[in-house]
C-alpha positions in Angstrom: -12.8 -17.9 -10.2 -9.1 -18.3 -10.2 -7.8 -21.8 -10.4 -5.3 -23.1 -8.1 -1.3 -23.9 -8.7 -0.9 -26.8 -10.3 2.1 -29.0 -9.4 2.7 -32.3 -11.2 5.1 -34.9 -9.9 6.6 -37.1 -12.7 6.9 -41.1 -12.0 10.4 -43.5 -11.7 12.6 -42.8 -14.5 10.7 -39.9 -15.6 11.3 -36.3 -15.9 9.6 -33.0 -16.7 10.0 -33.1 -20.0 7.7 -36.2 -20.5 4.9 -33.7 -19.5 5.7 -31.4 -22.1 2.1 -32.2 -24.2 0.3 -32.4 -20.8 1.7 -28.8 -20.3 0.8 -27.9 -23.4 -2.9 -28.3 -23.1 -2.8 -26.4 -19.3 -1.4 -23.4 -20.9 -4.1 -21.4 -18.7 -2.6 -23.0 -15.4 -0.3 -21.9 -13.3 1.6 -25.2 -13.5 5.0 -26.1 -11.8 7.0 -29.5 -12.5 9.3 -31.1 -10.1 12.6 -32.8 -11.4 13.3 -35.9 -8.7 16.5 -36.6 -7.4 15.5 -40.4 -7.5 15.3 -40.2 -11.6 18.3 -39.2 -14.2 21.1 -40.5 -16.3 24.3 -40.2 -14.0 23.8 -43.3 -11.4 26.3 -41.9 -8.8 24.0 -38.9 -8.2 20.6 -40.2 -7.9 19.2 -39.0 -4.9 16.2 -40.9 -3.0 12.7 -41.0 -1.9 13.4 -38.6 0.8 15.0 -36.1 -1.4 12.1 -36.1 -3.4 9.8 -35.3 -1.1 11.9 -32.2 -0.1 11.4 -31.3 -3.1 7.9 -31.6 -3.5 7.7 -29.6 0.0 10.0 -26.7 -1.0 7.5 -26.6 -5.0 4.4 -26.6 -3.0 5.5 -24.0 0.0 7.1 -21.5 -2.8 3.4 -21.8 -4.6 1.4 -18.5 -4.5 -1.8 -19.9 -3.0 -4.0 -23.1 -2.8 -2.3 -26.3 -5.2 -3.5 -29.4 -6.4 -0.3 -31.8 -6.9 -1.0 -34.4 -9.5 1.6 -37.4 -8.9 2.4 -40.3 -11.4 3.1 -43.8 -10.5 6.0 -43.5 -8.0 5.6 -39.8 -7.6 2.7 -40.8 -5.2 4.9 -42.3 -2.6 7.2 -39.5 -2.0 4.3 -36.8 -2.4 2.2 -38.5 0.4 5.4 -38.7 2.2 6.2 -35.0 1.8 2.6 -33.4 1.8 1.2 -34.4 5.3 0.3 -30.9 7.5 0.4 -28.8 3.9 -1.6 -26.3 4.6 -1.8 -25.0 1.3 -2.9 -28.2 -1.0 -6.3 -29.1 -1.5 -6.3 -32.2 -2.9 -3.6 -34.8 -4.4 -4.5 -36.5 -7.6 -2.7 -40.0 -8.2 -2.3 -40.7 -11.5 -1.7 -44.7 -11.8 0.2 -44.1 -9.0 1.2 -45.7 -5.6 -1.1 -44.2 -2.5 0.3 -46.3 -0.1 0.0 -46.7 3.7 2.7 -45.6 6.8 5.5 -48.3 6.8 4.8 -49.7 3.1 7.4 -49.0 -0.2 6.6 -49.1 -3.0 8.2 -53.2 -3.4 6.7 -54.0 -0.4 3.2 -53.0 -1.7 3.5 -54.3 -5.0 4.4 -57.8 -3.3 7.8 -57.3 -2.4 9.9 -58.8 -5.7 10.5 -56.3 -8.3 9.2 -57.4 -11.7 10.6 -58.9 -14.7 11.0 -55.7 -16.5 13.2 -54.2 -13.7 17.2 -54.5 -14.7 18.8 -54.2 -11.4 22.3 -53.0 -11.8 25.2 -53.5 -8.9 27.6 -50.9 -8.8 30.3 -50.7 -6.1 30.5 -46.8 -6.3 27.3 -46.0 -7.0 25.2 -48.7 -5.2 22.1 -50.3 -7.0 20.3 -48.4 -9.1 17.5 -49.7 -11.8 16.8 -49.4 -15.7 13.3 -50.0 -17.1 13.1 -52.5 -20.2 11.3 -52.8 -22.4 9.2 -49.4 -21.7 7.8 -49.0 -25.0 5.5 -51.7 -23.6 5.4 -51.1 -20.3 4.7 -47.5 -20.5 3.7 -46.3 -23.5 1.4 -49.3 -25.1 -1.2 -47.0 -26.3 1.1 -43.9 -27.6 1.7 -42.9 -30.8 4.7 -44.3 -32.4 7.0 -41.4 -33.0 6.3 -40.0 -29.5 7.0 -43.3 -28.0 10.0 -43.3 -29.2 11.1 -40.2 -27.9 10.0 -40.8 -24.5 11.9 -43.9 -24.7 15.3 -41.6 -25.5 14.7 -39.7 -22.8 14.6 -42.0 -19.7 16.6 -42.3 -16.7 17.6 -44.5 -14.3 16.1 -44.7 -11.1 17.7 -45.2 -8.0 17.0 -49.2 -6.0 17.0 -47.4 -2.5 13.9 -45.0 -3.8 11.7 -48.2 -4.4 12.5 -49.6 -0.8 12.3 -46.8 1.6 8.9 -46.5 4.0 6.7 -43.9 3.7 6.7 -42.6 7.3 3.8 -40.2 6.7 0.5 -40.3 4.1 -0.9 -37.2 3.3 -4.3 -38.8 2.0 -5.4 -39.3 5.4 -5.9 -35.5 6.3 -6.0 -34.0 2.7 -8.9 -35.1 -0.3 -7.6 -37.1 -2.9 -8.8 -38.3 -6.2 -7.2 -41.5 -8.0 -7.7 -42.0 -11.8 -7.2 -45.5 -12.7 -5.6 -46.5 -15.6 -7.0 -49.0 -16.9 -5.0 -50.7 -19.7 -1.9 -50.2 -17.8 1.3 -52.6 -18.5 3.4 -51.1 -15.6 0.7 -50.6 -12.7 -1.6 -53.6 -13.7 -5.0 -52.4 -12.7 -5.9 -54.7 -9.7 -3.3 -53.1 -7.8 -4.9 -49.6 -8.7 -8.0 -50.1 -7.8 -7.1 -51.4 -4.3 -5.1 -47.9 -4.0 -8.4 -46.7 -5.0 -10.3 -47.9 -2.4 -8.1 -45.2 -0.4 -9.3 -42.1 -2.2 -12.4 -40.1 -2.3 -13.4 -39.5 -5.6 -12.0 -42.2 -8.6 -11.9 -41.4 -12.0 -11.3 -43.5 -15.1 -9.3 -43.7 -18.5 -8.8 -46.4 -21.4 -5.4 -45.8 -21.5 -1.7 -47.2 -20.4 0.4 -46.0 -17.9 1.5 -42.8 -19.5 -1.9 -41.0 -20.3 0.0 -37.8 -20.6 1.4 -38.8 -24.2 -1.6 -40.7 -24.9 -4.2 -38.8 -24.4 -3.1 -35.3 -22.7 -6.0 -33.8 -23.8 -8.6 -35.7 -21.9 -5.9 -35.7 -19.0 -5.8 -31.6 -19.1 -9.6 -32.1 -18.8 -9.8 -34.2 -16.1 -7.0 -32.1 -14.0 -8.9 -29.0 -15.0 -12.2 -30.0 -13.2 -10.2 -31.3 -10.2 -8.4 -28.0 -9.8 -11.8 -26.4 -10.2 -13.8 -28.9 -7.6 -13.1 -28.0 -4.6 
C-alpha cells in the first residue's frame, strides 16, 4: 500500500532546512516542506498568518493524492486556518503545536502576554516583528550540541502581526487529527499541550523538547510513518 504525501509545516522562526534530519529518515516519503512568509531574516518582507496559510493551501492542492500535513508549534495555527474543506488531507498531526479554536491567536491562547524570551522589535518601516532569545534553551534543550548550534545560526525573525491574527476557520473539527505532546518542552510548556490535546483524536507522546526533529528524528520519522500509514 502506497503511503500518502507528506507535508510538514515548520514552526515561528523556523524554516525548511531545520527539517533536513527529519527528511532524512523519510527518504521513502513523498515529502514536501513549506517555507512561511511569517518566518526569515529580512523584517520588511515578512509576510503573515494569512500568507501562510495560502501557502499551505496551494502545497496541499498541488499534492498528487491523499496528504497528511505535520505542523510544528505555530505552523498549527495557520494550517487549521488554511486546511478546512481539504478534500485531499486525511489527517493533521500537531507537533507541540498550537490547535486552537475560531477567533483565538496564538497570544490570545497562550494567555495573551508574550513571554520573556520574546524580543519585540519596533520598526517604523517594517512594523513589529519578533526575535527568539535565548533558543538554545527554549528550543533545543535536549539536542546535541553541535546541531544546536546550527539551528541556532539559522533562525529568523518572525513577524508580531502572525502571533495576533484570529484563526477564522479550524480544520480539526471536520478532518482527524493526532497531537504528539512534547513533553520536556521549554517553548510550549506541556500544560498548554495537553489542553490542545484534549482537541484531537489520537495523542501520542515523546521525552523530548520542542524541536524533536533534531533530537530525536528518528523516533519522529517513526511516529509520522505509522500516522501516514493509519488511516
Amino acid at each position: 500500500m502506497s503511503l500518502p504525501s507528506l507535508i510538514l509545516v515548520p514552526g515561528a522562526w523556523h524554516k525548511p532546512e531545520h527539517l533536513a534530519l527529519l527528511n532524512d529518515e523519510l527518504r521513502d516519503v513523498d515529502v514536501h516542506t513549506v517555507t512561511l512568509a511569517s518566518s526569515g531574516d529580512e523584517p520588511a518582507k515578512l509576510g503573515d498568518m494569512h500568507q501562510d496559510a495560502s501557502l499551505i493551501r496551494t502545497a496541499v492542492a498541488a499534492a498528487d493524492g491523499p496528504v497528511v500535513v505535520v505542523a510544528h508549534s505555530y505552523g498549527g495555527i495557520p494550517t487549521s486556518q488554511a486546511l478546512a474543506g481539504a478534500d485531499n488531507v486525511r489527517r493533521i498531526v500537531y507537533l507541540a503545536a498550537f490547535q486552537i479554536e475560531i477567533g483565538e491567536s496564538l497570544l490570545s491562547s497562550a494567555g495573551g502576554s508574550p513571554p520573556p524570551w520574546w524580543k519585540i522589535h519596533q520598526d517604523a518601516g517594517t512594523g513589529e516583528y519578533v526575535e527568539a532569545l535565548n533558543p538554545a534553551e527554549v528550543f533545543y534543550g535536549d539536542v546535541d550540541t553541535e546541531i544546536a548550534r546550527q539551528a541556532v545560526t539559522r533562525l529568523g525573525y518572525q513577524s508580531y502581526r502572525s502571533k495576533t491574527q484570529e484563526q477564522t476557520q479550524a480544520a480539526w473539527h471536520t478532518i482527524p487529527s493526532t497531537y504528539v505532546i512534547c513533553e520536556a518542552d521549554n517553548a510550549l510548556p506541556p500544560f498548554a499541550q495537553e489542553h490542545f490535546a484534549n482537541r484531537a483524536g489520537r495523542v501520542a507522546r515523546m521525552a523530548t523538547s520542542h524541536s524533536p526533529f533534531l533530537s530525536q528524528p528518528t523516533a519522529l520519522a517513526r511516529l509520522i510513518r505509522d500516522e501516514l500509514a493509519s488511516d
